[in-house]
C-alpha positions in Angstrom: 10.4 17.1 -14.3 8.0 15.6 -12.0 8.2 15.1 -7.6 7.1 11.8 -8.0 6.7 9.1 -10.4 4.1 5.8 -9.3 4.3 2.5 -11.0 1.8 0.1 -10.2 -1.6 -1.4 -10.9 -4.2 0.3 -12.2 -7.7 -1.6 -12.1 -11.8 -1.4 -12.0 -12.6 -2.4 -9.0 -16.4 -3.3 -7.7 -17.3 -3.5 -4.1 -19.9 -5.8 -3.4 -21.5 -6.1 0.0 -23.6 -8.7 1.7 -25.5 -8.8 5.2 -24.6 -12.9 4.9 -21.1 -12.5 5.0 -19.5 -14.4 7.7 -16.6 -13.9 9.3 -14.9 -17.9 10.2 -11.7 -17.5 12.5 -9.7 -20.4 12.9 -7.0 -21.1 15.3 -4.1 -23.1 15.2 -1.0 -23.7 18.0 1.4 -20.9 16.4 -1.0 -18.5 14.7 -4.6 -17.7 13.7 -6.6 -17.2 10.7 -10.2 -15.6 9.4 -12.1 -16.5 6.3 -14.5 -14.9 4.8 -17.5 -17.3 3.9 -20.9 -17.3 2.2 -23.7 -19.8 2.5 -22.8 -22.6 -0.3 -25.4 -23.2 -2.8 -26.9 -20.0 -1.6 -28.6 -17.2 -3.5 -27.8 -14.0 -1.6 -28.7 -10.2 -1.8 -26.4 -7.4 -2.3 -26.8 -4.7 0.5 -24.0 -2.5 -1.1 -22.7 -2.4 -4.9 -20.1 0.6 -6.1 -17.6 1.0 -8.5 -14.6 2.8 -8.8 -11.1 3.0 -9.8 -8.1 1.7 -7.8 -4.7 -0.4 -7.9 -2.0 0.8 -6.3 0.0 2.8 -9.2 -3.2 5.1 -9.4 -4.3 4.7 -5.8 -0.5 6.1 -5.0 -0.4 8.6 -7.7 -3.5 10.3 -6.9 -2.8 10.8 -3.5 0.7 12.3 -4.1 -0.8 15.0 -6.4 -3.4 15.1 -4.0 -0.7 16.4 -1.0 0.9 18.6 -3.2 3.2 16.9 -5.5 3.8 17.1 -9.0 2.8 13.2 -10.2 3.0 11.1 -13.1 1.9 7.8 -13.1 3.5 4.4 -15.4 0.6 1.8 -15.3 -0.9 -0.5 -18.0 -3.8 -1.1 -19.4 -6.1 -2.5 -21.8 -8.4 -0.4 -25.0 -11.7 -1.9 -23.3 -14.7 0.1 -21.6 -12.6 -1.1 -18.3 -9.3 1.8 -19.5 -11.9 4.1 -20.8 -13.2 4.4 -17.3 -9.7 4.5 -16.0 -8.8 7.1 -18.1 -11.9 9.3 -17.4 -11.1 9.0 -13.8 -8.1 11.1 -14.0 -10.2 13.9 -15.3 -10.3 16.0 -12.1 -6.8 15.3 -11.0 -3.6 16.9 -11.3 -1.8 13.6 -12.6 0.3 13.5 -16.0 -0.6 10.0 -17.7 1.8 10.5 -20.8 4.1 7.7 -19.0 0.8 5.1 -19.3 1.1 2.3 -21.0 -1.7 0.9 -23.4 -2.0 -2.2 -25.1 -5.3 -3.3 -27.4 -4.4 -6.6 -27.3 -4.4 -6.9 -23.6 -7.3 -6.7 -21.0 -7.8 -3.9 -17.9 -7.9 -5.0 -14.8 -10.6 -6.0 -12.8 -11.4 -6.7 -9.2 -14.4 -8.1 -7.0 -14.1 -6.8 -3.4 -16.4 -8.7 -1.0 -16.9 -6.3 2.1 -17.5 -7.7 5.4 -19.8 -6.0 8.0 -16.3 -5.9 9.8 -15.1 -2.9 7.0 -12.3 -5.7 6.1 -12.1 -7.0 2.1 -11.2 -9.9 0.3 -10.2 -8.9 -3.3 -10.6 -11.4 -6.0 -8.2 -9.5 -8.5 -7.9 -10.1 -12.8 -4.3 -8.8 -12.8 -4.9 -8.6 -16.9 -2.7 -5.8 -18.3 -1.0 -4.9 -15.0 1.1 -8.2 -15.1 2.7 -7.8 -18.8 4.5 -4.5 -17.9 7.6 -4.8 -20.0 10.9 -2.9 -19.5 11.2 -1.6 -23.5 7.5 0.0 -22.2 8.7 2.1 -19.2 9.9 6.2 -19.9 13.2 5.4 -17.8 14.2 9.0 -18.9 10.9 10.3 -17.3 12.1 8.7 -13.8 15.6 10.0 -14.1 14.2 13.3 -14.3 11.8 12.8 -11.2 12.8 13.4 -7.9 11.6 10.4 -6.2 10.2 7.1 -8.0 7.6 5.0 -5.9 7.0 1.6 -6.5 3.9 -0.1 -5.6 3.6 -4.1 -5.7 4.1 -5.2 -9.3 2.4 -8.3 -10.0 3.2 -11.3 -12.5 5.4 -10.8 -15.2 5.7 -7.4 -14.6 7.8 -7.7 -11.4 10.3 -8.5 -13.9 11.0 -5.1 -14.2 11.7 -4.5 -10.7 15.5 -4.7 -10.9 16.4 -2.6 -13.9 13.7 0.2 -12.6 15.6 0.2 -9.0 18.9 0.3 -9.9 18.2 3.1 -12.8 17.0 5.1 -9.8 19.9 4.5 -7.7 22.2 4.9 -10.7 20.5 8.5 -11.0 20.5 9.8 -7.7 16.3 9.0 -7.9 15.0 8.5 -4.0 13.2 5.2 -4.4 10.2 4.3 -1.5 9.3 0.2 -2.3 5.6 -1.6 -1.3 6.9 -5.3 -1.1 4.2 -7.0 -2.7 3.5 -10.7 -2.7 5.0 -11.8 -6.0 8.3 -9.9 -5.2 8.3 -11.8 -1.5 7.8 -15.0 -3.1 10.9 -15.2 -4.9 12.8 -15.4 -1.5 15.1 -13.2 0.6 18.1 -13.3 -1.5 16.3 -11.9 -4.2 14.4 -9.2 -2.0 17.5 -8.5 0.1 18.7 -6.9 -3.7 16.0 -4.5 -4.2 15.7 -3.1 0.0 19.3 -2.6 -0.5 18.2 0.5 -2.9 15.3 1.6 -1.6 15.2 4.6 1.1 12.0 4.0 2.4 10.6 0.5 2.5 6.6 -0.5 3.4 5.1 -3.9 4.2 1.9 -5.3 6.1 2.6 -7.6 9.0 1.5 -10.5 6.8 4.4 -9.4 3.9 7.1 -9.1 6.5 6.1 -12.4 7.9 6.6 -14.0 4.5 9.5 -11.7 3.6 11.4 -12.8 6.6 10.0 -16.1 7.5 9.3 -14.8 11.1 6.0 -16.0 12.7 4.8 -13.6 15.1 3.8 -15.9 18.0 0.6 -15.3 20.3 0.6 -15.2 23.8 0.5 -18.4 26.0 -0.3 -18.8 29.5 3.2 -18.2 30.6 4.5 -15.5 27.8 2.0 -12.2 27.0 3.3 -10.8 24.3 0.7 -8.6 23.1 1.7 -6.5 26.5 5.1 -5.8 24.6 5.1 -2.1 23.4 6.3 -3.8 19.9 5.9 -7.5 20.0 9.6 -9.1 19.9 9.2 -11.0 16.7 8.0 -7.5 14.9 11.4 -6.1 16.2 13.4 -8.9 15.0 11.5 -8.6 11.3 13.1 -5.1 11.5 16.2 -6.2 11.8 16.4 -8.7 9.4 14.4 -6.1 6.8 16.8 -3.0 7.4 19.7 -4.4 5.1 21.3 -0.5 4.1 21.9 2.3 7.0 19.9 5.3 5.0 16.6 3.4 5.2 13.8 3.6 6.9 11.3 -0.1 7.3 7.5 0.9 8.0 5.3 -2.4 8.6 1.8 -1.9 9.5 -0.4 -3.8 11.3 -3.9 -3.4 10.7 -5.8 -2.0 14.1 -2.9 -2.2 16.2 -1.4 0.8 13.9 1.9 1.0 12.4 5.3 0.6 13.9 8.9 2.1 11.8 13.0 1.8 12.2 15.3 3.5 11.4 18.5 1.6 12.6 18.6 3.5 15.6 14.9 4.5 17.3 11.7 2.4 17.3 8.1 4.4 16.4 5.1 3.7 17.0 2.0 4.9 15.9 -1.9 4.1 16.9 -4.3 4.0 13.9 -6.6 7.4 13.7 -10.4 6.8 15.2 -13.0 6.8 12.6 -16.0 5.0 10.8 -14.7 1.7 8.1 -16.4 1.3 5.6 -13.8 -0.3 3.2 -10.2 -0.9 3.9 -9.0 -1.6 0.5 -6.8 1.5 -0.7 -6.0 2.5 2.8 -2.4 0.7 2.5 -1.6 2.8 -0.2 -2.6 5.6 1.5 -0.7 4.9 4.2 2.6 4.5 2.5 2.3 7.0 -0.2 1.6 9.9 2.4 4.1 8.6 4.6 6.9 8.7 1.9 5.8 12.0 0.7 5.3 13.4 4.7 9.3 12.5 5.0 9.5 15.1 2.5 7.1 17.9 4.1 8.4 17.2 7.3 12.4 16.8 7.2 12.2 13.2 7.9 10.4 13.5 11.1 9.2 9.6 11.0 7.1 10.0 13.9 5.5 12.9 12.7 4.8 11.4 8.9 3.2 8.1 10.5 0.8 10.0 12.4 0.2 12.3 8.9 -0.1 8.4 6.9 -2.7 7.0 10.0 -4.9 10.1 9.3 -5.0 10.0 5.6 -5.3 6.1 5.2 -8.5 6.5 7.8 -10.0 9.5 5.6 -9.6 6.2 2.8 -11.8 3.4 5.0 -14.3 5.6 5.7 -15.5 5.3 2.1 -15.5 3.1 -0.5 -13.2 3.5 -3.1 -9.5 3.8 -2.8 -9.3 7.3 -3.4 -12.2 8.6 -2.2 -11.7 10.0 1.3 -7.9 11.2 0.7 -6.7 14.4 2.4 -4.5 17.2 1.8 -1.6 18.1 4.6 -3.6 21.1 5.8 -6.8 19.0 6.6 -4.8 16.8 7.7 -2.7 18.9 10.0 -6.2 20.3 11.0 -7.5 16.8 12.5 -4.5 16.6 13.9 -4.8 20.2 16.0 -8.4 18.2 16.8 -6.8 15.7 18.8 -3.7 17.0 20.7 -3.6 14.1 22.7 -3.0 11.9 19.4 1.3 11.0 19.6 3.4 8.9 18.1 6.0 6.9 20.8 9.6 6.5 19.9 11.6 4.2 21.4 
C-alpha cells in the first residue's frame, strides 16, 4: 500500500539558453501578452545547455517521496535511450516504478525548453508515449490500495482515462488532488465540472482557470485599479464558479504575484518565497504536489501548506531541472523559522 500514487508525464527534457532571447509583450484593450522571440534567419549561441528528467507524473512523484511519502508513480514510456535515462533517474529515489508503463513501439518524451534571461520557459513538448496511456494499462488495484491518487495534466489520448481513474478513486474512498491541464480544459466546463466534482483538492494557473471558466481577468483602467484589490474580483469569481463540491479546496496560482486558495468559506493568500530563477519549469508541480501533501502534514491548515508549496516550488527555479532544488518539510520549515515575517493572509 502506497501514500500516494502520481499519474502523469514523464519526459527528457533539454534546457537551452540564449543571451538573444527577447522578450516581445504585446498589449491589447482587455488583456496582454509576451512572446518569446529569436532573431529570424539567425544563427545564435547557446549560453546554457542541461538535461534532465521532468513531466509532471515524475516531477510530482519525486517530490512526494521526497517529503516523506511512500510513492509510486503510473507514467508511460518508450524502450529508446530517452526511458533508459528515465529509468536511471529513479536510481537515488525512494519511488516504486512497478506501476510504469512501457511500450517498444512507442517513443519517450521529449522537450526543448527555451530559457529567457527573465528565468521564464517556453516548452516545445513531443508528448510521444505520454499521450497513448490506455485504461487496460493502469494497476487500478494499485490506486485502490493507495491512500491518495494525484493526477497531473494528462495529455492527448491519454486524458481519456481521466474519468474511469477519478471515479475508481471516489468509488474507493481514494483522496484525489487534480492539475487541470490544457487538454482536459479544452473539452469545456460540462465536461470539467464532472471530474472537480470528485477531486478534494483542485490546482490550476491563472491562465487554466481563465480557460476553464471563460473569465478574463481585466487590467486596470484609468477609472477602475484593480491590481489594488487584495484578490482581483475576477480571480474571486473564477473561484466560485471552480468550487462545484463543498469538501474541496481550488488553489490557482499566479506566477509572481503568488498563489491565492478557497475553501467555500475563507479566501488565502500567499506571496511567492524570495529567491534566485533560474528556470521555472517544474515549479508548478512543486507547488501543487507539496501543497496536497502539506494538507496532510498539517491537518489541512491551507494557509500554512501554501506557504510550505511557495518555498519548495522556489527551491525548484532556482535550478534547472524540475527536481533539482526540492526540499524536505524540515528544510523547509527551517526557511521558514528564517523569515518570521513571511504569512499567509486569510480572508
Amino acid at each position: 500500500m502506497f501514500d500516494v500514487i502520481t499519474i502523469g508525464s514523464a519526459t527528457m527534457d533539454v534546457f537551452v539558453e540564449c543571451e538573444d532571447a527577447n522578450v516581445v509583450s504585446v498589449s491589447a484593450k482587455n488583456k496582454k501578452s509576451e512572446f518569446m522571440s529569436y532573431r529570424y534567419g539567425a544563427k545564435l549561441e547557446i549560453s546554457d545547455f542541461a538535461s534532465k528528467v521532468g513531466g509532471g507524473g515524475v516531477n510530482t512523484a519525486v517530490n512526494f517521496s521526497n517529503l516523506g511519502f511512500s510513492t509510486s508513480a503510473i507514467f508511460k514510456i518508450g524502450d529508446d535511450i530517452y526511458s533508459q535515462g528515465i529509468v536511471k533517474s529513479f536510481e537515488n529515489t525512494n519511488v516504486d516504478l512497478s506501476n510504469k508503463i512501457q511500450d517498444p513501439k512507442d517513443s519517450t518524451g521529449f522537450s526543448i525548453i527555451l530559457v529567457s534571461f527573465e528565468g521564464d520557459r517556453t516548452v516545445l513538448a513531443h508528448r510521444g508515449a505520454n499521450a497513448h496511456i490506455k485504461k487496460s494499462e493502469i494497476n487500478f488495484e494499485a490506486i485502490k490500495n493507495s491512500k491518495f491518487l494525484y493526477i497531473a495534466p494528462l495529455n492527448g489520448d491519454s486524458n481519456k482515462v481521466l474519468d474511469d481513474i477519478v471515479h475508481f478513486a471516489k468509488e474507493n474512498n481514494v483522496y484525489v488532488c487534480f492539475n487541470a491541464g490544457s487538454t482536459s480544459i479544452k473539452k469545456g466546463f460540462n465536461y470539467l465540472k464532472k471530474i472537480l466534482e470528485t477531486a478534494q483538492i483542485v490546482v490550476m494557473n491563472k491562465e487554466e482557470a481563465m480557460m476553464a471558466t471563460n473569465i478574463q481577468v481585466r487590467p486596470d483602467t484609468k477609472d477602475i485599479k484593480y491590481s489594488e484589490e487584495i484578490i482581483h474580483p475576477d480571480i474571486k469569481e473564477m473561484f466560485k464558479k471552480l468550487k462545484v463540491s463543498d469538501y474541496q479546496v481550488i488553489v490557482i496560482t499566479d506566477g509572481g504575484r503568488g498563489a491565492y486558495a478557497y475553501d467555500g468559506n475563507n479566501y488565502y493568500i500567499c506571496p511567492v518565497w524570495d529567491g534566485p530563477v533560474v528556470s521555472t519549469l517544474g515549479a508548478g508541480d512543486a507547488f501543487a504536489s507539496t501543497f496536497c501533501g502539506a494538507l496532510a502534514k498539517t491537518d489541512l491548515d491551507i494557509g500554512k501548506s501554501l506557504m510550505y508549496a511557495s518555498v519548495n516550488a522556489a527551491g525548484v527555479v532556482s535550478a534547472f531541472g524540475a527536481t533539482e532544488g526540492l526540499l524536505t518539510f524540515e528544510e523547509i520549515e527551517e526557511k521558514l523559522k528564517t523569515n518570521p515575517d513571511y504569512n499567509y493572509i486569510k480572508l
